[in-house]
C-alpha positions in Angstrom: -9.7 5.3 19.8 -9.7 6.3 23.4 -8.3 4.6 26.3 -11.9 3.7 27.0 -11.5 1.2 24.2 -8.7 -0.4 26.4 -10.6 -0.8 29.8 -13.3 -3.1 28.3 -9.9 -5.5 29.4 -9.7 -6.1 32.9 -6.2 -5.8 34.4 -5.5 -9.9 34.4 -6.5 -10.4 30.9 -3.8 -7.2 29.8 -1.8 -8.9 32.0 -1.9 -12.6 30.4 -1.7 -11.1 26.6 1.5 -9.4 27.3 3.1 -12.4 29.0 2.5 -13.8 25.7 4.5 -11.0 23.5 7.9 -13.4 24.0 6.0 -16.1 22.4 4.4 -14.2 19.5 7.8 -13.3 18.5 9.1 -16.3 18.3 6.2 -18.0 16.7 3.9 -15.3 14.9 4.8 -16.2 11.7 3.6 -19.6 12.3 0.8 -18.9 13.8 -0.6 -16.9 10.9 0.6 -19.1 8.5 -1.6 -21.8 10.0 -4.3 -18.8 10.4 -4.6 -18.6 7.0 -4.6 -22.1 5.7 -7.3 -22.6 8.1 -10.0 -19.5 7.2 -8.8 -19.7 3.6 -9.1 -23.5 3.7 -12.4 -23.4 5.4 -13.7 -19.9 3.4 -12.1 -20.6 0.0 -14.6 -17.5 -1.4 -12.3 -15.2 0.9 -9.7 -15.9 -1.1 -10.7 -13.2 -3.9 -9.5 -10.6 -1.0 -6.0 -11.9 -0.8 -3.5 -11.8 -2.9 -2.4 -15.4 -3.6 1.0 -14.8 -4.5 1.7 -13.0 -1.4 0.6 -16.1 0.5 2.8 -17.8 -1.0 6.0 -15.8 -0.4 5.1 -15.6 3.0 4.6 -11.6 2.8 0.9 -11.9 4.4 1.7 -13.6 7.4 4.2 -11.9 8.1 2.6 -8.6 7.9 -0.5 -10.0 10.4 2.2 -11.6 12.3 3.7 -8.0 13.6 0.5 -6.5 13.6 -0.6 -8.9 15.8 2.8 -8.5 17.9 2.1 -5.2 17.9 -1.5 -5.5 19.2 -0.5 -7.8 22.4 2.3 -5.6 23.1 0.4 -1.7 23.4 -2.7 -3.8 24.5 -2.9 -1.2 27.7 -2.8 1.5 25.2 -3.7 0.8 21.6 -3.3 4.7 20.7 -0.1 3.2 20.0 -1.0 1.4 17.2 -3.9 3.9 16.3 -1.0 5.0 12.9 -1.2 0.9 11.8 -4.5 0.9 12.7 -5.9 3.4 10.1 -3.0 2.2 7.3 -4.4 -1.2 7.7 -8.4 0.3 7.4 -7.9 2.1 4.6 -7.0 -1.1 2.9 -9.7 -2.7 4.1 -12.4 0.1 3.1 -11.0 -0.4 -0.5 -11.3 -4.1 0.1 -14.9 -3.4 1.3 -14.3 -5.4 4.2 -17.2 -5.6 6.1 -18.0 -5.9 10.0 -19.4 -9.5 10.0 -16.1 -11.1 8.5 -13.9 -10.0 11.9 -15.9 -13.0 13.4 -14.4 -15.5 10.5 -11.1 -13.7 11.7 -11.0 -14.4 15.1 -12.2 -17.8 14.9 -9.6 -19.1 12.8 -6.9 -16.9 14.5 -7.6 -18.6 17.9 -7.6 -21.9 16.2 -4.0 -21.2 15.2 -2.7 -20.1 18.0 -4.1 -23.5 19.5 -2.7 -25.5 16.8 0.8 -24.3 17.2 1.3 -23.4 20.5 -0.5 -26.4 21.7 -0.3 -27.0 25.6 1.4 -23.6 26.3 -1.9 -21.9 25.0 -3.8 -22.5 27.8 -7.2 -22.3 28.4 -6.9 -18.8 30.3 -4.5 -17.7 27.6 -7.0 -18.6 24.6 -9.9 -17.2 27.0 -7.8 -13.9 27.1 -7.0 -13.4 23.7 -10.4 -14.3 23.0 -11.7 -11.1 24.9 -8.5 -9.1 23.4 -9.6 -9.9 20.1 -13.1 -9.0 20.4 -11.8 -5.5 21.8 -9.1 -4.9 18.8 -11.7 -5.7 16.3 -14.4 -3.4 18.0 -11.6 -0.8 17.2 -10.9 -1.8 13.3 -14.4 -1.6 13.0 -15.2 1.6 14.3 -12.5 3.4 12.3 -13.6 1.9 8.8 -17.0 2.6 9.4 -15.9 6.2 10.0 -13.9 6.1 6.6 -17.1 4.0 5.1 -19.1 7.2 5.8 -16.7 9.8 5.1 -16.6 8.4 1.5 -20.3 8.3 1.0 -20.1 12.1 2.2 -18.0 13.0 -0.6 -19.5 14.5 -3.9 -20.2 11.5 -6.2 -18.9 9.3 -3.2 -19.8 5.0 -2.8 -19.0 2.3 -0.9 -18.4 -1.4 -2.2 -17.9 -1.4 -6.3 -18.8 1.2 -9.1 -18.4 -0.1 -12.6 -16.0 2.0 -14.7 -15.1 2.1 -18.2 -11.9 2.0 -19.9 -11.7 5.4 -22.0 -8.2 5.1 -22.7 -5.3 2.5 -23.0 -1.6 3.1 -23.0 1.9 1.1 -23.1 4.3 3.4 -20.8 7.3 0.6 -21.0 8.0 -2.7 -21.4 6.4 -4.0 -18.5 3.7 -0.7 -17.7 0.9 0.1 -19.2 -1.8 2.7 -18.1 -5.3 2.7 -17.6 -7.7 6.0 -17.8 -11.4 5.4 -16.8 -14.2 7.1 -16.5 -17.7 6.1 -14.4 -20.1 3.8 -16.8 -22.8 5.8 -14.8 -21.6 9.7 -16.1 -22.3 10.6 -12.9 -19.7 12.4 -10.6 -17.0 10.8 -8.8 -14.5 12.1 -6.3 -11.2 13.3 -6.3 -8.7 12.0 -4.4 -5.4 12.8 -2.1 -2.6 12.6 -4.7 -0.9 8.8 -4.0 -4.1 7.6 -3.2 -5.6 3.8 -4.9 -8.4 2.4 -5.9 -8.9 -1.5 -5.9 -9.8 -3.2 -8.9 -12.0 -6.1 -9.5 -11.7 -8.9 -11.9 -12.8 -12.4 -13.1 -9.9 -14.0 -14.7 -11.0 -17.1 -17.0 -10.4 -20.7 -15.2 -10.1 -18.6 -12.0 -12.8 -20.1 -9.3 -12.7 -16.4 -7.6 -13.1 -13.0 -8.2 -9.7 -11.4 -8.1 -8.9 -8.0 -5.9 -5.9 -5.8 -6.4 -5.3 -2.3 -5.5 -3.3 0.3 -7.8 -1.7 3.6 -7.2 -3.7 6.6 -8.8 -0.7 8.4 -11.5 -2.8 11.0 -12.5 -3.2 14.4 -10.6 -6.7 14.2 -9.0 -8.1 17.4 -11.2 -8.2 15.4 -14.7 -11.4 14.5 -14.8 -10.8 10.4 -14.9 -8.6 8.3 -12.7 -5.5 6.4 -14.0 -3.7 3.2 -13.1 -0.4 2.6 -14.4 0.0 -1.0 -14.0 3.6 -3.5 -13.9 2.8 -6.4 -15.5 4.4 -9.2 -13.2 6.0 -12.0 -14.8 6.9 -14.6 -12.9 10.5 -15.4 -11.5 12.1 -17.1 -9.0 9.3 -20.2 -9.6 6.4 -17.6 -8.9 3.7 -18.0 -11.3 2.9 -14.5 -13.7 1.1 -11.7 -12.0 -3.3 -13.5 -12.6 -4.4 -9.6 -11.9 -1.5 -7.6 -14.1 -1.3 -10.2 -17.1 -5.0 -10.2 -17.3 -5.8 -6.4 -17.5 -2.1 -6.1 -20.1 -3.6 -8.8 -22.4 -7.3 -8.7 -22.4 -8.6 -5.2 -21.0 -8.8 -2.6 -23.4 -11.0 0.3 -24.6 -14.5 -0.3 -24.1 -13.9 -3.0 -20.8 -15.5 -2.6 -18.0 -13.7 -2.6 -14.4 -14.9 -2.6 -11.4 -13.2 -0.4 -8.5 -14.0 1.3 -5.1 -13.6 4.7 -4.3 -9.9 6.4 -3.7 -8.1 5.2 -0.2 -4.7 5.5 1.3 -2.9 7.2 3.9 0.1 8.2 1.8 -0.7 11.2 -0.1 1.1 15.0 -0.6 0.6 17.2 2.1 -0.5 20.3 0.2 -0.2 22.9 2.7 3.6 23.0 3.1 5.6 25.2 1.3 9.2 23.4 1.5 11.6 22.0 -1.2 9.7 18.2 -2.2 11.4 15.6 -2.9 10.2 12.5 -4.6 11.8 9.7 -5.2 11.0 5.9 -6.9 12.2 2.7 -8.1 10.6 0.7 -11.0 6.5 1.1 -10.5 7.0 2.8 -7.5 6.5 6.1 -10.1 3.0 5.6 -10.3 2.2 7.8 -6.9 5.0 9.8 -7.4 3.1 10.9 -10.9 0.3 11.8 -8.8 2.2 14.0 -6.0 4.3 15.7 -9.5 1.4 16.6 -11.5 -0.3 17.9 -8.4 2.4 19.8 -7.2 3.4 21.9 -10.3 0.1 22.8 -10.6 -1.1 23.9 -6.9 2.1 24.9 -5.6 3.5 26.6 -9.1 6.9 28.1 -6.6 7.8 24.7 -4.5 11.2 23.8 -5.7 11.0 19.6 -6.7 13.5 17.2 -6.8 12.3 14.3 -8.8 14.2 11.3 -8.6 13.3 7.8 -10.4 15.0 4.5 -10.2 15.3 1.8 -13.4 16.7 -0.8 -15.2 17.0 0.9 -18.3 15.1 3.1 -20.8 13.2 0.5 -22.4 11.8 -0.3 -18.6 11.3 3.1 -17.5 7.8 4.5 -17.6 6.2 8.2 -18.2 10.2 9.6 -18.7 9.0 12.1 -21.6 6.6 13.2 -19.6 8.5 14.0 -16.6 10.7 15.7 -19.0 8.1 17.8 -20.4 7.1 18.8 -16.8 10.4 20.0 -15.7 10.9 21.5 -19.0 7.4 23.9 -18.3 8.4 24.5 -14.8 11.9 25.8 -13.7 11.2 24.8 -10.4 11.0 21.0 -11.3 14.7 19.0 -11.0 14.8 15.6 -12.0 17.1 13.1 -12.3 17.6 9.3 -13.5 19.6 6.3 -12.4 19.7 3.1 -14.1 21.2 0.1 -13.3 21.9 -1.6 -16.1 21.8 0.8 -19.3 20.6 -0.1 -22.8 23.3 1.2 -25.2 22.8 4.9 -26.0 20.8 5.3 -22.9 21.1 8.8 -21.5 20.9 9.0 -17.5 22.4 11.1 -14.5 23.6 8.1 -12.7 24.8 4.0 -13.5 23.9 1.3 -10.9 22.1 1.9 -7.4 21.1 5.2 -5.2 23.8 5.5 -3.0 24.2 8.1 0.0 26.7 10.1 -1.6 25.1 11.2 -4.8 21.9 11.2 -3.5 23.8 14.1 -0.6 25.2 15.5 -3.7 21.6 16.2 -5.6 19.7 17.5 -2.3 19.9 21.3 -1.2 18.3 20.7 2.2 17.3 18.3 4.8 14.5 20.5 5.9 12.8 19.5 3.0 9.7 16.8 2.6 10.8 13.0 1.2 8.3 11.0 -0.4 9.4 7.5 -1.8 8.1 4.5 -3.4 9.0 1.3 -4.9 11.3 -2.4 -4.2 11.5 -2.9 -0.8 15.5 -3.1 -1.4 15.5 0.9 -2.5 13.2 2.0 -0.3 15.4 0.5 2.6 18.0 2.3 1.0 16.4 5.8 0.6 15.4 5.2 4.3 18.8 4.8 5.6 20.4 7.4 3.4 17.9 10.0 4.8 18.5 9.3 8.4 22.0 9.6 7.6 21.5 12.9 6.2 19.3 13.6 9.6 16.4 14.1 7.9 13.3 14.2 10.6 11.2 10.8 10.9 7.8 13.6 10.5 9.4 14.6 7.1 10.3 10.9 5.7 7.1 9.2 3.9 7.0 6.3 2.0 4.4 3.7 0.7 5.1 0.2 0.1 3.5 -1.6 -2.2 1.5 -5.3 -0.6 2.2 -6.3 2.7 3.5 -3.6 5.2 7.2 -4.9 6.2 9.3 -2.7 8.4 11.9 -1.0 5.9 13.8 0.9 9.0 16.2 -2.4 9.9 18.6 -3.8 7.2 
């Protein structure tokens, strides 16, 4: 992205879509609320891309509603954005999004903004963010097809869906179980930036769609097969079950065949630095934090580790003996567990929440690199507790899991 990308706008167009920043924060969410009733209303098959249940909390619009802020307000200089930019392509390559759906976007996006902004979107406003729109997707689209093509350059590379098997099932906890698989094909298939994901396809019976869902890679990227440790999400708070999570818990097993495209993500280990790692999760937020641990102990065999992992109990906490095993092997491997709400005869280093304190307590350095993952509650926590300890926003790195949603306000 250059700032050639940005003068295909001429100065009264920039001018009109950032007179309109006040009103998108005001009324983005509503806006792409009505965006998406509308396309998915009008392009039901689109809904196999989206996941329903985070329509229905209202995560998803929310997330296009501050991207969308975000657009109008560094219009004279999207370089801005270029970090959200590529966060929100990589999810798209493992969507396999492709260029001729922006069109389906940008239709129904401007549709909304009519609808609910009504005679305040005026017809030099709508004609503006029509061209704005047309130059924003130009830029999505240019940056997945880069990622499209790196992919394919890749030993055993693809684009779209490669059919894998299930080689291997099994329960980690209560509520996780993983999933090893191996290409139906026996052909090669890449590695992968440990905390990368793959997105899985399935048809769920009495579903009308296909059904897409991306998962963490928990497996370090030399094993010869990728693994999915998966939550299964039962419902609460009048939320239906998890369609995607009961259906591979209860009816894929050895032998299945799923679907998925090749490794994506932004988040992953950086291997070349040498400092104390720190990695930290709540609930399934481990399944990454696998992927950066097995990798690390293994590449860098002298980085001192702090692992740090987040759960109910013991009967909820997944890959524990394993962890144990690791740090038992390699001196240089600390970990630690909090629960907040022990089964009796449950052994842990801490009762309740992370807290700023202990956490303080635990961590040698602040010159260190902070990977975390998992609720949106802990991660805000971890967040805050890190910037208290004045840890550097270039050594802070977190993931979260669905819609992006700002964890840096309370």
């Amino acid at each position: 992205m250059t700032t050639q990308t940005t003068s295909k706008l001429d100065n009264e167009t920039k001018a009109i879509i950032q007179a309109t920043v006040p009103v998108l924060q005001e009324y983005g969410n509503q806006i792409t609320k009505r965006f998406y009733e509308l396309m998915l209303g009008n392009h039901p098959e689109l809904k196999n891309i989206f996941n329903m249940t985070n329509q229905r909390k209202g995560d998803q619009p929310k997330a296009l509603a501050n991207t969308v802020y975000a657009a109008a307000a560094n219009i004279d200089n999207l370089e801005n954005i270029l970090p959200v930019v590529k966060q929100i392509a990589h999810k798209h390559k493992s969507l396999n999004i492709k260029p001729d759906q922006y069109p389906i976007v940008g239709k129904y996006l401007l549709l909304a903004i009519k609808d609910v902004l009504d005679d305040v979107a005026t017809d030099d406003i709508m004609e503006a963010w029509e061209k704005a729109y047309a130059v924003i997707a130009d830029v999505f689209i240019s940056v997945e097809r880069d990622m499209y093509q790196e992919t394919l350059n890749k030993v055993g590379g693809w684009t779209d869906f490669r059919d894998f098997k299930v080689v291997k099932k099994a329960v980690e906890s209560d509520v996780i179980t993983s999933f090893y698989l191996e290409p139906v094909d026996g052909k090669p298939f890449p590695s992968f930036e440990p905390g990368q994901y793959i997105t899985v396809k399935v048809n769920v019976d009495g579903s009308p769609y296909t059904h897409l869902r991306q998962y963490s890679l928990s497996c370090s990227p030399e094993e010869g097969y990728y693994r999915i440790s998966v939550k299964r999400e039962d419902g609460v708070n009048g939320l239906p079950n998890g369609v995607v999570s009961t259906h591979l818990h209860n009816n894929v097993h050895v032998g299945s065949i799923l679907p998925i495209s090749a490794p994506s993500g932004d988040f992953f280990l950086d291997q070349t630095d040498q400092r104390p790692l720190v990695l930290m999760s709540g609930g399934v937020g481990l399944t990454p934090m696998m992927s950066m641990l097995e990798t690390a102990v293994c590449t860098q065999p002298e980085r001192d580790i702090i692992f740090v992992h987040a759960a109910h109990s013991s009967i909820l906490h997944a890959m524990k003996d394993r962890v144990v095993e690791i740090s038992e092997k390699h001196p240089n491997v600390k970990h630690y567990v909090i629960y907040s709400d022990p089964c009796e005869g449950d052994q842990c280093d801490k009762v309740g929440h992370i807290d700023a304190e202990w956490l303080h307590n635990l961590l040698p350095t602040n010159d260190a690199a902070f990977y975390f993952c998992g609720p949106k509650g802990f991660m805000r926590t971890v967040y805050h507790i890190l910037k208290s300890y004045n840890v550097s926003d270039t050594d802070i790195h977190f993931e979260i899991f669905g819609p992006a949603e700002d964890i840096t306000d309370y």
